[in-house]
N, C-alpha and C positions, 0 to 999 in steps of 0.2 A: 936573384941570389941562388949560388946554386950548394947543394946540400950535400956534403961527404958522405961516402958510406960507409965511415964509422957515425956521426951523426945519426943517419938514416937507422942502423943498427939499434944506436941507444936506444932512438925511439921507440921502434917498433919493440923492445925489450920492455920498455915502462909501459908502454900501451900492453902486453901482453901479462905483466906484473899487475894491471887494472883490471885483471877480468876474473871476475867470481862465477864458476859453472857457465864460462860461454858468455856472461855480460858484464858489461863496465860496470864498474860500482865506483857513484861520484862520490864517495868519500874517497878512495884511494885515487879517484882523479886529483883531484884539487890537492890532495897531500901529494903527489909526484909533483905536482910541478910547484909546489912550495917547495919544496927538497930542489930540484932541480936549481929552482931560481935563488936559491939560500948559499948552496955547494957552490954556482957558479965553474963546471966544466969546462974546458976546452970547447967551444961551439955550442954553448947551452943554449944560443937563441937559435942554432940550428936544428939543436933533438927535440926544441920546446915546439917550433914550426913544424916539424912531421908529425910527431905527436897529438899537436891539434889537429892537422890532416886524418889520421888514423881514427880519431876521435871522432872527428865528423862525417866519415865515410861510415862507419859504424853506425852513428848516429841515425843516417837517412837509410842505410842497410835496414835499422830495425822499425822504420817508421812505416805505417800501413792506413789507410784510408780506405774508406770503403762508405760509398755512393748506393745508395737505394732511392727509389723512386718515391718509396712511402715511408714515412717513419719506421723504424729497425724496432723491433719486439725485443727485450731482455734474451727469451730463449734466442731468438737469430742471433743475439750476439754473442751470447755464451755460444753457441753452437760454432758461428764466422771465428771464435777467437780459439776455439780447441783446434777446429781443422789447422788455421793459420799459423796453431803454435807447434801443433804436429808435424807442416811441411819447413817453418823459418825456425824451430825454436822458441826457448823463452826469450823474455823482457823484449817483447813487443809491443811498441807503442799505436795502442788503434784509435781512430780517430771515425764518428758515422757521421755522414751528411748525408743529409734528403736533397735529390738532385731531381724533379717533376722530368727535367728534359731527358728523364732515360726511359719514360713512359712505363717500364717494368721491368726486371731484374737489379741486376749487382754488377756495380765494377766496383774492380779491388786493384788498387797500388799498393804495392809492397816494394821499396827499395825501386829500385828501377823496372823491375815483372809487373807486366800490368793482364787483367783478366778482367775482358771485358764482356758479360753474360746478357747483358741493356738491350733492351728490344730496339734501341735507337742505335745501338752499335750494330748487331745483325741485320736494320735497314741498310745503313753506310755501309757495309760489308756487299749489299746486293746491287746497291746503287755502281760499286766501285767493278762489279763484274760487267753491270750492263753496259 
């Protein structure tokens, strides 16, 4: 189905009406698209479909993962979560896993950036020259 660009517009308006300081705030999610679904517009299930898109592009924008070999110390993670909020911003969602196969350092996913510091990513890296 394909989506008007008035549609597209609305959306991205309500999406952009949902963000307090740069982040969605799910109370004014869920209240757009009750209002949405209530009003019933011209193509509501079209500004409702982009608007979820925008919502969920956002959504995996602010999500960040971050892989250590050893269990993550408090300080590391205050530390990983100031740098990462200083380069993406606030309302960052971080997530640590202990991953043994990185034998030592850090890889960090953020949104689609990934940064990989893993003593098992700089083998593959040497591997991938010779």
């Amino acid at each position: 189905m394909k989506i008007s660009k008035q549609a597209r517009r609305e959306g991205k308006d309500l999406f952009n009406a949902c963000r307090v300081g740069g982040v969605l705030d799910e109370a004014k999610v869920r209240q757009a698209v009750t209002q949405v679904l209530r009003a019933k517009p011209r193509g509501y299930l079209n500004i409702v479909e982009h608007f979820k898109r925008l919502v969920k592009l956002d959504l995996d924008r602010r999500a960040a993962r971050v892989e250590n070999a050893v269990e993550t110390t408090p300080a590391q993670m205050s530390d990983i979560r100031a740098n990462l909020e200083r380069k993406y911003g606030p309302g960052l969602d971080l997530t640590f896993w202990v991953n043994p196969a990185l034998i030592g350092g850090l890889k960090i996913k953020v949104g689609s950036d990934i940064y990989d510091g893993s003593i098992s990513g700089r083998l593959a890296e040497l591997r991938d020259l010779a």
